[in-house]
C-alpha positions, 0 to 999 in steps of 0.5 A: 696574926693572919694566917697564910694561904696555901702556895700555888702549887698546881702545875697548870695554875702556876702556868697559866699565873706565868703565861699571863705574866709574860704577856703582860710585861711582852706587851708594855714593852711593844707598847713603850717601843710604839711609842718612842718615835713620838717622844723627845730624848727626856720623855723617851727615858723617863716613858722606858724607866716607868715601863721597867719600873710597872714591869717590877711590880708586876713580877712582885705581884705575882710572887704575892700569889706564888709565894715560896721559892720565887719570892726568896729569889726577889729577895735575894736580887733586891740586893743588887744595888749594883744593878738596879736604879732605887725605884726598882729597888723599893719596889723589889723590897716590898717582898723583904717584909714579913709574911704571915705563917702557915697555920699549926695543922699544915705545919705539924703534919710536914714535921708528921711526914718528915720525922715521923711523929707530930710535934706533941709525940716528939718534944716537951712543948711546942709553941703553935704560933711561930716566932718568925716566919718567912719565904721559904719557912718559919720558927717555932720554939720548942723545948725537948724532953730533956729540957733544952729549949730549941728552935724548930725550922720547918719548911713550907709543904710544897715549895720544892715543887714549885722550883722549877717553874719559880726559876722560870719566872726569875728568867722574866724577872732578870729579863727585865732587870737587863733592860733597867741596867742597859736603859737606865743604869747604863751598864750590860749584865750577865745575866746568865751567871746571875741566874745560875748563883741564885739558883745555886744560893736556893737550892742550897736554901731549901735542903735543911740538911746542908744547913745541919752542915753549915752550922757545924762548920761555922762552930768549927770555923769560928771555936777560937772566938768565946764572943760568937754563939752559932746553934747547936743541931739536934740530929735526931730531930732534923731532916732535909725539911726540919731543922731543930737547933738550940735556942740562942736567946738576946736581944734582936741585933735591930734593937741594939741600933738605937742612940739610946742603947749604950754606946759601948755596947753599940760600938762592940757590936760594930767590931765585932759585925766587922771582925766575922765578915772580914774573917770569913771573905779573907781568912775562911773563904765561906760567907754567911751571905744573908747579913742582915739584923733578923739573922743575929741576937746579941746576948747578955755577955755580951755576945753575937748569936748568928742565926740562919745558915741557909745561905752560904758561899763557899769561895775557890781557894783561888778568890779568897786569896784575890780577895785577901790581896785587894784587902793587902793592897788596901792595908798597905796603900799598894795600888798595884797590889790592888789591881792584880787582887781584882784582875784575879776576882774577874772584874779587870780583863787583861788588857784593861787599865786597871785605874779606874778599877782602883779608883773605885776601890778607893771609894767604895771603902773610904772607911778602910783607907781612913786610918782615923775615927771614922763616922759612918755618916761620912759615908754617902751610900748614894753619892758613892754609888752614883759615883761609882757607876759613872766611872763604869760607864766611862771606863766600860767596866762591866765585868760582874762575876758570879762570887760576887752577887752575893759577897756584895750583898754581904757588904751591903748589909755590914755597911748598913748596920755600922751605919745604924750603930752610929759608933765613931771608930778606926774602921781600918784598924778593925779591917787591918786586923782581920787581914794581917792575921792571916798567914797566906 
């Protein structure tokens, strides 16, 4: 496996990496805006879409060299299909892939520094090679002297140095994307709030203490269902930049997604993926945000292993009740009711008709109003979301609220995974349990 070089870290390399980045994407912008009065309407949109487009890559080739901090805030706004046309989007997910690890040395000497000791003084066994590894940090399985096996989580030296010039750079990157949601996607964006939640989401990604935190209030959240396993921290052995927690072993959630692989076990994986995410937006009001296959194991109980609590969004009390109030008006077919929920989230002004916003409900989960078996290949993601977004532009529904960059990024990757279990199911009546067992 190749090893990964060092993050960029000096301040003036980073500057200057930077300075020159914004030159670049400043001038195709002049360049495109010179252009314009030369071409008709179908090559001026199609001269403007490939602008943003090399624009895009531009940012990601620069997070090649950055690393760290700004390449998880890519990731994160990869998910915005809400935002981004899907040519912006492939190019954005190029930084979703794995990254290669950061040599055992660099990585002993950051647990040296931050417990106090080295991997061979403080556990039984430490394996070199990490099992994963990613933006911000990687794993490695360890086993402690008692002989527990765990999974350590270091995080990479430097990359809390480089947040503040990394959110810089994200400010370039949400200058672009403004202009791929007014030229192309046809909608405004509020940018401003979209930087301030991903700032938060990073911030809160990189203290490991928190994540400590989070572990302990998932295991309490959720005590009261056997089938869910969360890790358990090992204080002693953890601080703000390690994280050592008890090894989940099972299966990638990714290898269950075959049509091999039994179905009852694909179709209990579905419920359950259902179940937890429902659980958490209306009854919780706290969300694992980051729902994709890497972050959960499925054991040979079975049971589902969650994996990665660094991304957490912890509602007001105040939206999870708009939210159970739309999933209400959903169970009950109470358009009104629905309404009023997302008058509540910040989606509808006062004064603004609230049809169209109940249309797009309507669409947008299709599988909860269908109190049948539902095929998830019923569901066109892209069809729907084109849809969608004409009814936004006719109807001017351009209200994006914060809380909901990152709710939308959850349902995105549900509904990507129910969709690669391929399991026939009433949806609604998985949907409809979540909601009615909750008291208020």
């Amino acid at each position: 496996m190749p090893r990964r070089e060092p993050l960029t870290r000096g301040r003036a390399r980073r500057a200057y990496r930077m300075s020159e980045l914004a030159s670049q994407v400043g001038s195709s912008y002049l360049w495109t805006a010179l252009r314009r009065p030369f071409l008709n309407a179908s090559d001026r949109d199609r001269e403007l879409l490939k602008t943003h487009i090399r624009n895009a890559e531009r940012v990601v080739e620069s997070s090649t060299h950055l690393r760290g901090a700004f390449m998880k805030l890519i990731q994160m706004l990869s998910m915005r299909q809400d935002l981004l046309p899907p040519e912006a989007l492939d190019v954005l997910k190029v930084t979703q892939s794995g990254v290669a690890p950061m040599s055992y040395a660099t990585i002993s000497e950051q647990i040296r520094k931050e417990i106090g000791k080295r991997p061979e003084q403080l556990y039984a066994s430490f394996e070199r090679t990490a099992f994963a590894a990613a933006s911000l940090g990687q794993v490695h399985r360890a086993r402690l002297t008692s002989g527990g096996e765990v999974a350590v989580k270091v995080q990479y030296p430097g990359v809390e140095g480089t947040v503040e010039q990394d959110l810089g750079n994200l400010r370039l990157l949400l200058r672009t994307v403004q202009g791929i949601a007014r030229d192309v996607m046809r909608q405004k964006i509020d940018t401003a709030a979209i930087y301030r939640e991903l700032e938060e989401r990073l911030r809160e990604e990189l203290d490991y203490v928190g994540e400590a935190r989070n572990l302990e209030e998932f295991a309490r959240l959720f005590a009261d269902d056997d089938e869910i396993v969360i890790p358990r921290v090992v204080k002693e052995l953890s601080s703000r930049r390690v994280l050592t927690m008890t090894y989940v072993d099972g299966y990638p959630l990714a290898d269950v997604m075959h049509p091999e692989v039994d179905l009852e076990l694909r179709r209990w994986v579905a419920r359950k993926s259902e179940t937890i995410v429902w659980r958490q937006i209306v009854e919780f009001g706290v969300l694992h945000t980051d729902f994709h296959p890497g972050n959960y194991v499925v054991t040979f109980h079975p049971r589902l292993g969650i994996l990665d609590f660094g991304s957490i969004r912890r509602f007001p009390d105040s939206i999870r009740k708009a939210n159970l109030m739309v999933a209400r008006g959903i169970v009950g077919s109470d358009d009104k009711l629905i309404a009023r929920g997302m008058r509540g989230l910040g989606f509808l002004t006062a004064d603004q008709d609230a049809r169209p916003m109940v249309k797009i409900i309507h669409i947008l989960f299709e599988p909860m109003f269908a109190d049948r078996e539902y095929d998830p290949k019923e569901y066109d993601t892209v069809a729907k979301a084109s849809e969608v977004g004409e009814i936004a532009l006719a109807h001017k529904l351009y209200n994006s609220p914060a809380h909901a960059v990152f709710l939308l990024r959850a349902l995105v990757g549900l509904e990507a995974i129910v969709s690669r279990l391929a399991v026939k199911d009433n949806y609604r009546t998985i949907f409809s349990q979540c909601v009615e067992r909750v008291q208020n």
